[in-house]
BATIDREN-822398 format. One record per residue (C-alpha): x negated, y, z negated; residue number from 1. Coordinates in Angstrom, 1 decimal, decimal comma. Each point is the difference from the previous one (the first is absolute). Layout:
// BATIDREN-822398
   east  north     up   i
      X      Y      Z NUM
...
END
This chain:
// BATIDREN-822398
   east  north     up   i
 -101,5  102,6 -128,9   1
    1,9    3,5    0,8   2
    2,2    1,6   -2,3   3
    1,7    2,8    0,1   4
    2,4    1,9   -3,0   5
    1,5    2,6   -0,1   6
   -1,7    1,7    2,6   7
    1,4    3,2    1,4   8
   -1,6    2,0    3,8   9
    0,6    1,9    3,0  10
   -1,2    3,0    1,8  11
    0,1    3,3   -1,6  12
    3,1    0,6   -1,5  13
    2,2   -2,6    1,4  14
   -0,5   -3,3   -2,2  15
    0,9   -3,1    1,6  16
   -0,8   -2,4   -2,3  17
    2,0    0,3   -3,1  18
   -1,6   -2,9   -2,4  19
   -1,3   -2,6    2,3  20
   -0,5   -3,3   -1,9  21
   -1,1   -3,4    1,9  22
   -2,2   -2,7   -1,0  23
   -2,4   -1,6    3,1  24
   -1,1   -3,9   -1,2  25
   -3,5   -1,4    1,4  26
    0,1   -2,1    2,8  27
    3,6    1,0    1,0  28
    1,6    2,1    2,5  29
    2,0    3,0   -1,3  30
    2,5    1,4    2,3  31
    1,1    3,2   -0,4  32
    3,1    0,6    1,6  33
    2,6    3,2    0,5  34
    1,7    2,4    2,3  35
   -1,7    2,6    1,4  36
   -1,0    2,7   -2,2  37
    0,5   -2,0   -3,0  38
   -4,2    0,5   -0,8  39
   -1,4   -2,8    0,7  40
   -2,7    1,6    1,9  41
   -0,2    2,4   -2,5  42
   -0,8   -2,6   -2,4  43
   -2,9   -1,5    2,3  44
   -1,5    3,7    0,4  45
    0,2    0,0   -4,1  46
   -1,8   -2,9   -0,3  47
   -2,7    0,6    2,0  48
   -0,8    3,5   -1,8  49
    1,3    1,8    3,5  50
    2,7    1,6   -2,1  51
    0,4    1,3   -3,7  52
    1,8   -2,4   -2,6  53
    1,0    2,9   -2,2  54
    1,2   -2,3   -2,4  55
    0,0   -3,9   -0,9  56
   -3,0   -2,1    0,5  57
   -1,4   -2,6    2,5  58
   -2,5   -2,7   -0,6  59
   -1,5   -2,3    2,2  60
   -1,7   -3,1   -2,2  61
    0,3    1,9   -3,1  62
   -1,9    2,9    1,1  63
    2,1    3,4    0,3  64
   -0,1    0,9    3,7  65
    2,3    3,4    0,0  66
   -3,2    2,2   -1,3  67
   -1,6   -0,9    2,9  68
   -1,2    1,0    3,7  69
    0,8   -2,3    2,9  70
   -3,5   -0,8    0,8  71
   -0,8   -1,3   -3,5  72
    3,5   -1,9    0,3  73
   -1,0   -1,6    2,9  74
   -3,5   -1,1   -1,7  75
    2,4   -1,4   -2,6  76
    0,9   -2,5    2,1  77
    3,6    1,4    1,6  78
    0,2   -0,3    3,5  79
    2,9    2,2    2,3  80
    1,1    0,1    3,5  81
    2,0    3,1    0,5  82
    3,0    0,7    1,9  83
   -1,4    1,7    2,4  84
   -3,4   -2,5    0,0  85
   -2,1    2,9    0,0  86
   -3,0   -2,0    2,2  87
   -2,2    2,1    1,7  88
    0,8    1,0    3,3  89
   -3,2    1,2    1,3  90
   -1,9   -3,2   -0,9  91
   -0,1   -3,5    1,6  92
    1,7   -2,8   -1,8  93
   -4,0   -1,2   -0,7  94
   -0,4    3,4   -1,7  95
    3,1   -0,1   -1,7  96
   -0,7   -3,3   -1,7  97
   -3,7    1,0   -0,4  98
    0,6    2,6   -2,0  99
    2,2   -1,7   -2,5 100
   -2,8   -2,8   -0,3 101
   -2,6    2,3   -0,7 102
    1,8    1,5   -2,9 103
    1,1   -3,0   -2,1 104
   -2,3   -2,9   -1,0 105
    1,1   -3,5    0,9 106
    0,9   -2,1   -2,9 107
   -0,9   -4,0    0,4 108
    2,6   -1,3    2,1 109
    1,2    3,2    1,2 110
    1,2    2,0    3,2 111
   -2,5    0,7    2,5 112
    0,3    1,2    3,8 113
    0,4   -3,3    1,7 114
    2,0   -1,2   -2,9 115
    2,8    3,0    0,8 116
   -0,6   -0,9    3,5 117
    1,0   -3,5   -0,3 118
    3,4    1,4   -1,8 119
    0,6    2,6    2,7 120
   -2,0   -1,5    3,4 121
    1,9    2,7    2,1 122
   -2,2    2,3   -1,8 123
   -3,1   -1,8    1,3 124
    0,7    0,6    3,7 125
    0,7    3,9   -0,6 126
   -3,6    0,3   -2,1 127
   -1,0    2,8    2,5 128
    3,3    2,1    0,5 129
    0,8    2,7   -2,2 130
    2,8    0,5   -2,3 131
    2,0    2,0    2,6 132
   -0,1   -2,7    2,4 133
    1,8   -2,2   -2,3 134
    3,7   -1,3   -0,1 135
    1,8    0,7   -3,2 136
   -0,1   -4,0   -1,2 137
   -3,9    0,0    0,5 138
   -0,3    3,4   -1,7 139
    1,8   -1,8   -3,4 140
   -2,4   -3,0    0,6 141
   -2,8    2,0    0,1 142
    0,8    2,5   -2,8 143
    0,7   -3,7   -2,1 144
   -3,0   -1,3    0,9 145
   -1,5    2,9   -0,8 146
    1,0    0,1   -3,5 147
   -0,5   -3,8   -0,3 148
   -3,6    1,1    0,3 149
   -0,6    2,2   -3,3 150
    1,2   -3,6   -1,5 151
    2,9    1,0   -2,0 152
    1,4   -2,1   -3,2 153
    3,5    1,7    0,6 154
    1,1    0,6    4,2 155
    3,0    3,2   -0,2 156
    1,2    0,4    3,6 157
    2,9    2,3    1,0 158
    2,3   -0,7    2,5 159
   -2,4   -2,2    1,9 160
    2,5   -1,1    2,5 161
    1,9    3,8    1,1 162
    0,1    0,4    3,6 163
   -1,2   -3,4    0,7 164
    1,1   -2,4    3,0 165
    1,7   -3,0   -1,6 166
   -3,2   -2,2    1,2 167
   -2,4    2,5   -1,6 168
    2,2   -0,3   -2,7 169
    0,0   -3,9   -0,6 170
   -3,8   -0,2    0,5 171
   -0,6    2,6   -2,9 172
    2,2   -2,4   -1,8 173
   -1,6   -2,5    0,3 174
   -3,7    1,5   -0,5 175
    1,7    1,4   -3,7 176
    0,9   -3,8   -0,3 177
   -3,7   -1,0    0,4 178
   -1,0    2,5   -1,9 179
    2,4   -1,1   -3,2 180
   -1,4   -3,3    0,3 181
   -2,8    0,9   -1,1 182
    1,4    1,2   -2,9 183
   -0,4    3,8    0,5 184
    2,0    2,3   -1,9 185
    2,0    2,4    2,0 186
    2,6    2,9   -0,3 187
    2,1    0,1    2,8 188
    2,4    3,0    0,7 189
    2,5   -1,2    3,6 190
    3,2    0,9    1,4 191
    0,2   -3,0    1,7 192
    2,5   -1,9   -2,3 193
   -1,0   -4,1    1,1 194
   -4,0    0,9    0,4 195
   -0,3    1,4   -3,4 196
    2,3   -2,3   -1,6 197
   -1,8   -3,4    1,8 198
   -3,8    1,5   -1,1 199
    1,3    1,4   -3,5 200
   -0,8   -2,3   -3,6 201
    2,0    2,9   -1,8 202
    2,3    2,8    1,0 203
    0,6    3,5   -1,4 204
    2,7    1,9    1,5 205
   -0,5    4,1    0,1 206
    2,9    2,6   -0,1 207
   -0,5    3,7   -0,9 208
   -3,4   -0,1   -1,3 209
    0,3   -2,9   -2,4 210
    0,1   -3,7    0,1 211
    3,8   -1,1   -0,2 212
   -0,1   -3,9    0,3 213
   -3,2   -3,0   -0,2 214
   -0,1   -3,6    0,9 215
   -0,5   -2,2    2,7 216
    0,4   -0,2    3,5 217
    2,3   -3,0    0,3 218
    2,1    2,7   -2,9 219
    0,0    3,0    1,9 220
    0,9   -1,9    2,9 221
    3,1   -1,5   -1,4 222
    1,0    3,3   -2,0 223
    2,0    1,5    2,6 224
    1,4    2,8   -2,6 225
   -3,8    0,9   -0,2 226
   -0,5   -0,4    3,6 227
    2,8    2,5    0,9 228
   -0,3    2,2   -3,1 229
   -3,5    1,0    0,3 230
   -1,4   -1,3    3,8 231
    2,7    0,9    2,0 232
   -0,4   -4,1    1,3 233
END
């Protein structure tokens, strides 16, 4: 579904990613895992157009995505939740969800408003507050839900669980869980060891810029040389 090869980015001068090569499968969770620093949000940003691949290519389907803008990226079908979620703070959770429905049509089948709000009903009862107004676990639910609006074929999120309390933390777990039931495709970058590795299909490990080790979770998790070599577990 997403492949990457060879791809090289960063900001300005300073590359970070020195030949990135990974391989996402359809209807499968990818996690992307690493220590800090190691590019993996680097690669996200790629991906999504937000940075430069100055060399390599990336397709998504087939189609060569690495030529293109985010916002024709996005219409393509790729759907990301930042780091830092990125909602808007000035608008009402309504607003906020309104404004992702608006943009995207809704396939057969596919998310809608009450739909998201049946996944995340926390998010019902805050329709009117603003994004301010928000704790950090219903700011991730509501930048997911967002996303989960424009319909995506492929769900990137970033760190979806940093700075969360460990309850916050086990209900996004288990909303991604739904959410891979129904056979969504996702790319998921974590620090969190056990969530990534108990949502993950297939794992790619991430050390200096470049993929250094692929499998599967239950082989990650009993690679403790790998474990200690490259995550610091």
């Amino acid at each position: 579904m997403l492949e990457l090869s060879g791809v090289q980015s960063g900001y300005g001068e300073t590359r970070v990613l020195h030949g990135m090569t990974f391989r996402a499968r359809p209807g499968r969770v990818l996690a992307i895992l690493g220590r800090n620093g190691a590019g993996k949000s680097t690669t996200l940003k790629t991906v999504m157009g937000l940075l430069p691949a100055t060399a390599g290519q990336i397709s998504f389907q087939g189609r060569p995505l690495h030529r293109e803008r985010p916002h024709r990226i996005a219409r393509m079908g790729l759907g990301y939740v930042p780091e830092t979620r990125d909602i808007f703070a000035s608008l009402t959770v309504r607003e906020n969800l309104d404004l992702a429905a608006r943009r995207f049509p809704v396939p057969p089948g596919g998310w809608t408003r009450d739909r998201v709000l049946d996944l995340f009903p926390r998010l019902g009862e805050r329709m009117g507050n603003g994004g301010m107004q928000l704790s950090g676990g219903e700011q991730q639910m509501l930048a997911i839900a967002r996303t989960l609006l424009m319909n995506p074929r492929l769900l990137i999120l970033d760190e979806p669980t940093e700075g969360l309390a460990p309850i916050i933390v086990r209900l996004i777990h288990d909303r991604l869980m739904d959410l891979k039931r129904t056979g969504l495709s996702m790319v998921l970058v974590e620090q969190n060891f056990g969530f990534a590795t108990s949502l993950a299909d297939d794992v790619v490990i991430v050390s200096k810029g470049q993929a250094v080790w692929s499998g599967g979770p239950s082989d990650i998790r009993a690679d403790t040389g790998a474990q200690h070599r490259w995550l610091g577990v």
